[in-house]
C-alpha positions in Angstrom: -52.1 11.5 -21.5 -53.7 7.9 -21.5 -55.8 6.5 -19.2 -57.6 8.8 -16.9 -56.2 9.0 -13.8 -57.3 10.3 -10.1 -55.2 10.9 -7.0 -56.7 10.6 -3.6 -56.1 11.2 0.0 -57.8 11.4 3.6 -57.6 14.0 6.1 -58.0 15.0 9.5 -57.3 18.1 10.8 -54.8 19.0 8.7 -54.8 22.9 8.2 -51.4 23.3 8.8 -50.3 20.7 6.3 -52.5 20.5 3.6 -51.9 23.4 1.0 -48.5 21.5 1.0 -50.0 18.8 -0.5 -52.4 20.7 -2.7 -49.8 23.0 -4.2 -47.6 20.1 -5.0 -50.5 18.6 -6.8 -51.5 21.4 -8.6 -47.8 21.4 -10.5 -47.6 18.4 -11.3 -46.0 17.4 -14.4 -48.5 14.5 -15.4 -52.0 16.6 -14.1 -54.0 14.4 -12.6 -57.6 13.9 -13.9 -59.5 13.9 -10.8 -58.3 14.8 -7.5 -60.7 13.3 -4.4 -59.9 14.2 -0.8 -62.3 12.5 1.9 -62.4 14.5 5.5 -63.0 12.4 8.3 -64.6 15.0 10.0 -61.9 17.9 10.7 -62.9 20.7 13.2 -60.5 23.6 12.1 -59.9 24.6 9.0 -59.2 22.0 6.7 -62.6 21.7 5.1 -62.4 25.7 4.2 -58.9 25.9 3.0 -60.0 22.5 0.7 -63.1 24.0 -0.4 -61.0 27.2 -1.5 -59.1 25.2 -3.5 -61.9 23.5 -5.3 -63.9 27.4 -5.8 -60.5 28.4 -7.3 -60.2 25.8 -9.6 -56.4 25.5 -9.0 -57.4 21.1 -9.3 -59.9 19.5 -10.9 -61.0 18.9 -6.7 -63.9 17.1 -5.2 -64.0 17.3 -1.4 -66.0 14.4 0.5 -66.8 14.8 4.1 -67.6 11.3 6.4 -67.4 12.5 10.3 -66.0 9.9 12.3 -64.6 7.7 9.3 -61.2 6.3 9.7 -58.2 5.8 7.3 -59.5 3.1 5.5 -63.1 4.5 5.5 -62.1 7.5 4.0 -59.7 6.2 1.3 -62.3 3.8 0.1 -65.3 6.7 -0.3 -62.7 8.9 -1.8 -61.7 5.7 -4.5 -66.0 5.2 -5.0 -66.0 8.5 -6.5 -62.6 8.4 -8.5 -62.9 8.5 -12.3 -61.0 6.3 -14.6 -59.4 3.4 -14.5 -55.9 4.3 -12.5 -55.8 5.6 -8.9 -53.0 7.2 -7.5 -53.0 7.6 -3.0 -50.6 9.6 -1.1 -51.2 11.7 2.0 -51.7 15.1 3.7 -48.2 16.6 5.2 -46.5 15.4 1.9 -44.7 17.2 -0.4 -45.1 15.7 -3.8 -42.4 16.0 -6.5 -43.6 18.1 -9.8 -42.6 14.8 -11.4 -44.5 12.3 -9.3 -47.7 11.5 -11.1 -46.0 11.4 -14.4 -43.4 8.7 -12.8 -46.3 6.9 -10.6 -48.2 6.3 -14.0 -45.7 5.6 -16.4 -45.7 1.7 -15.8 -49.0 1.9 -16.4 -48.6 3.1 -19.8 -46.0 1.2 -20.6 -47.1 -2.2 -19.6 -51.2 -2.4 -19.9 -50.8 -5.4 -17.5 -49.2 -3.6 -14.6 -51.4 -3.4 -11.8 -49.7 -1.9 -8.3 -46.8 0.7 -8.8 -44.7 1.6 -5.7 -43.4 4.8 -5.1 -40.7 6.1 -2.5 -41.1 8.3 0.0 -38.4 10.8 1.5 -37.8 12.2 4.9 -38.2 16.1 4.9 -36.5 16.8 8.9 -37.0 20.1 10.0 -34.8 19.7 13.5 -31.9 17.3 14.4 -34.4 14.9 16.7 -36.4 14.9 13.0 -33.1 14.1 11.2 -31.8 11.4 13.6 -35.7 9.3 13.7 -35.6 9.8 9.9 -32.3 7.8 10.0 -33.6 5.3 12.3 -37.2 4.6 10.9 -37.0 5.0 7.5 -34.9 3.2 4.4 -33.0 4.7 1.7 -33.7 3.6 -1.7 -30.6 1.5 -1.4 -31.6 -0.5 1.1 -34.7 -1.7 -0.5 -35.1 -4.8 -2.6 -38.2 -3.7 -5.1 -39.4 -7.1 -5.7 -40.0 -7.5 -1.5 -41.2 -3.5 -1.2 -44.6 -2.8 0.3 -45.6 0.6 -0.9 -47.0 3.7 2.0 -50.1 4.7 1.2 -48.1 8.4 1.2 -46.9 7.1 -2.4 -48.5 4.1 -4.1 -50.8 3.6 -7.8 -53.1 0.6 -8.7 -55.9 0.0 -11.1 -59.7 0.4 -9.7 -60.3 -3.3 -10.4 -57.7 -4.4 -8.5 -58.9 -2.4 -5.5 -62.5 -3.7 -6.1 -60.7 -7.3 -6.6 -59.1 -7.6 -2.9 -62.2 -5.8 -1.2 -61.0 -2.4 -0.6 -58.7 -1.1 1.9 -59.8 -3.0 5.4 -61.8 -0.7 7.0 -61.3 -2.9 10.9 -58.1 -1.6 11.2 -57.2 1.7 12.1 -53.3 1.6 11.4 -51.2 -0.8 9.1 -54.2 -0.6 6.8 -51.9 0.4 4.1 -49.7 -2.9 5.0 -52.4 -5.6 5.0 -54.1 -3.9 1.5 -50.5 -4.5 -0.5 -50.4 -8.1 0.9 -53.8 -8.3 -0.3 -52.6 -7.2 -3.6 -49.7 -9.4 -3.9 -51.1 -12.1 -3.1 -53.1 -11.7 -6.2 -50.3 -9.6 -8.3 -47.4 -10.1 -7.1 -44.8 -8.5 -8.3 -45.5 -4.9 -8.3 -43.7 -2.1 -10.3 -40.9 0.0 -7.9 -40.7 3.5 -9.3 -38.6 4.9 -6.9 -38.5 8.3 -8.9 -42.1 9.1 -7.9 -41.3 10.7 -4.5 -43.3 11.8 -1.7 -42.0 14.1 1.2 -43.0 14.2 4.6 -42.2 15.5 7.7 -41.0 13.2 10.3 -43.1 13.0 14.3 -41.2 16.4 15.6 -40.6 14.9 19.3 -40.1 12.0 21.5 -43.8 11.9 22.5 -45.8 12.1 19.5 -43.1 9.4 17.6 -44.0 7.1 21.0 -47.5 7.6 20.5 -47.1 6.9 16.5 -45.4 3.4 17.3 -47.7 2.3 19.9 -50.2 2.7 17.2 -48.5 0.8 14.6 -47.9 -2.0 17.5 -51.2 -2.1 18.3 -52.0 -2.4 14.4 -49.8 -5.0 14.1 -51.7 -7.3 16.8 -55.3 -6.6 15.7 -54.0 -7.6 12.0 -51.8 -10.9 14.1 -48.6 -9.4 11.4 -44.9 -10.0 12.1 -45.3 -12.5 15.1 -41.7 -13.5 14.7 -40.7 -9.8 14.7 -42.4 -8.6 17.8 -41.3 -11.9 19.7 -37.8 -11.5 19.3 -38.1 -7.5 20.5 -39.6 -9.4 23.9 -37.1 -11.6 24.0 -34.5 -9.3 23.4 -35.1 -7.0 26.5 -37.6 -9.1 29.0 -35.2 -11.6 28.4 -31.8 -10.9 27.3 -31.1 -7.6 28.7 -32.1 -8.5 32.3 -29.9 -12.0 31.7 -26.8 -9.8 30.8 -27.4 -7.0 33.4 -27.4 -10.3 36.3 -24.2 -12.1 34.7 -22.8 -8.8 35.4 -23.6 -8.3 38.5 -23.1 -12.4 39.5 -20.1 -13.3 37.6 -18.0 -10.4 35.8 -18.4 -7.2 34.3 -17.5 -8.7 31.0 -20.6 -9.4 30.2 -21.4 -5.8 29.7 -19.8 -5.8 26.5 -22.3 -7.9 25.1 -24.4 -4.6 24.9 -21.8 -2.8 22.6 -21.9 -6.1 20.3 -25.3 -5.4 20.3 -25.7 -2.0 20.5 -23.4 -2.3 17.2 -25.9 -4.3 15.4 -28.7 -1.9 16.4 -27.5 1.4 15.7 -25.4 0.6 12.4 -27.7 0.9 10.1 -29.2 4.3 10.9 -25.9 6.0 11.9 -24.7 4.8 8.0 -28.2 6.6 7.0 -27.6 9.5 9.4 -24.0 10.2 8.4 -24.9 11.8 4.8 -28.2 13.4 6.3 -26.4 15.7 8.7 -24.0 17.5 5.9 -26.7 20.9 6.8 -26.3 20.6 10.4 -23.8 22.8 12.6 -21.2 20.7 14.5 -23.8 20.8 17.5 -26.8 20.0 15.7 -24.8 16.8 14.8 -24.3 15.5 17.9 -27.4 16.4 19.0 -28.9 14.0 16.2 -26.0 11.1 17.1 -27.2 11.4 20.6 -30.8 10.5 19.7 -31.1 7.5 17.8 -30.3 5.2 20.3 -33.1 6.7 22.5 -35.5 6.9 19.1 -34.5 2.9 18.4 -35.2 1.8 22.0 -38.0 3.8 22.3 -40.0 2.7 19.4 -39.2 -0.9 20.3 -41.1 -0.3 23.8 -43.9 1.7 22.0 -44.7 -1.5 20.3 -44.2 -3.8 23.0 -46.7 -1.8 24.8 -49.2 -1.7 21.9 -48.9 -5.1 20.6 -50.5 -6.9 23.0 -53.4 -4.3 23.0 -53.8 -4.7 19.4 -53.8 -8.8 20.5 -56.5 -8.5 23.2 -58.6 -6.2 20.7 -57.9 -9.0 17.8 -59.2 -11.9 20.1 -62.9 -10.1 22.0 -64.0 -8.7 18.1 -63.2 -11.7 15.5 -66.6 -11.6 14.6 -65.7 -8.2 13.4 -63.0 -9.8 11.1 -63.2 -10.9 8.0 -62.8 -14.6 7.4 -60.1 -15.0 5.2 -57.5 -12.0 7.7 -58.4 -14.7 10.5 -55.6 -17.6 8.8 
């Protein structure tokens, strides 16, 4: 078996998810050692499905409970109480392969000086509109370069001391936590191990709303953490700037200038209709179209959901820096 090893995860409200998660851990090739779930203060029935599972003794479970704690929060008093050396994080609403733990730990095992493994995650779409953002938001395994990867929380492994090394996950963030606690641990071991076998699923946002709602979120995560400055610029530029530009030559000089949008809609929409094309073999001929018609609405939606929450996450950044610590402020 090696070194002990503990999974953890935070929750919220999550009756409807978590015995997904739960189950999946409970056959897991590799058993984990210790499995630690913090709840942030759930008000249905999360807490009592989590302390059936713990009564049952279907995992080797310890359920905290911190009211009011947030992603980070939770994730970090869920890692206090781990046991052993190697901790293991992934979500509620996943799906974890039998064979995830076994793959997640194997660098480990193999290479006592490994210190971050990354898993993969995979999209489990339940509707076209699922199917079609699952295209659009998320990468395939080919389209990831594993010495560049920053792991999801939903699927990643490090050792305790190198948590304890970089502080923790940073509990003044409430999204991108997960993105600012890799770069903290590349910066000090860089390169981590891709082991793309060790697969979380998860269900995609099942509408337009709640997938708005999710990228505001991550735009405003991105401004309070000041991440991809170059990124979000050029998504201003692109249609404060750009677009209107176009629309005006149109209308001022020729309707030429129109097909500028196809050159670019090309560029935009490439990559997740090449993702989409082999995702929609279970689909009925409507159901396919039906997923083709959404992703240009899920693209240009998700770019205005972080317009809109950038700046937020900016003006937030700017009136608490005394909540920041020092060395996120360069």
């Amino acid at each position: 078996m090696g070194e002990r090893v503990s999974v953890i995860a935070t929750v919220l409200n999550e009756e409807e998810n978590i015995r997904r998660l739960l189950d999946s851990l409970a056959i897991q090739s590799r058993p984990p050692d210790k499995v630690v779930i913090c709840d942030g203060g759930s008000t249905d029935h999360t807490l009592d499905i989590l302390r059936s599972y713990a009564r049952e003794g279907k995992l080797p479970l310890r359920v905290i409970v911190q009211p009011g704690a947030n992603i980070s929060q939770g994730r970090n008093a869920a890692i206090t109480e781990a046991k052993g050396p190697i901790i293991a994080v992934t979500d509620a609403g996943v799906r974890l392969e039998p064979t995830w733990l076994a793959y997640m730990t194997t660098p480990f095992r193999e290479n006592p000086l490994a210190q971050v493994v990354s898993g993969f995650f995979a999209p489990d779409p339940q509707s076209p509109f699922e199917t079609a953002l699952s295209a659009t938001t998320l990468p395939l395994v080919a389209d990831v370069d594993p010495i560049k990867f920053l792991p999801s929380s939903r699927s990643v492994a490090f050792r305790k001391q190198a948590w304890e090394a970089v502080g923790g996950y940073p509990e003044w963030v409430d999204y991108c936590e997960d993105l600012l606690f890799d770069l903290a641990l590349r910066e000090r071991y860089d390169p981590f191990t891709f082991a793309p076998q060790a697969l979380a699923h998860f269900r995609p946002r099942p509408n337009l709303a709640a997938f708005f709602r999710q990228y505001y979120r991550y735009g405003r995560g991105d401004g309070k953490a000041d991440l991809w400055r170059k990124r979000h610029a050029a998504r201003y530029l692109t249609y404060l700037v750009v677009t209107p530009l176009l629309i005006l030559l149109s209308l001022l000089h020729t309707p030429l200038w129109l097909l500028a949008f196809l050159a670019g809609g090309s560029i935009m929409f490439y990559t997740p209709c090449k993702r989409l094309l082999p995702m929609m073999r279970p689909l009925s001929f409507g159901e396919r179209c039906q997923a083709v018609g959404w992703v240009p609405f899920i693209r240009v939606t998700g770019d205005v959901a972080k317009m809109f929450g950038y700046p937020v996450g900016w003006r937030w950044r700017w009136s608490h820096s005394q909540c920041i610590p020092a060395h996120y402020l360069h």
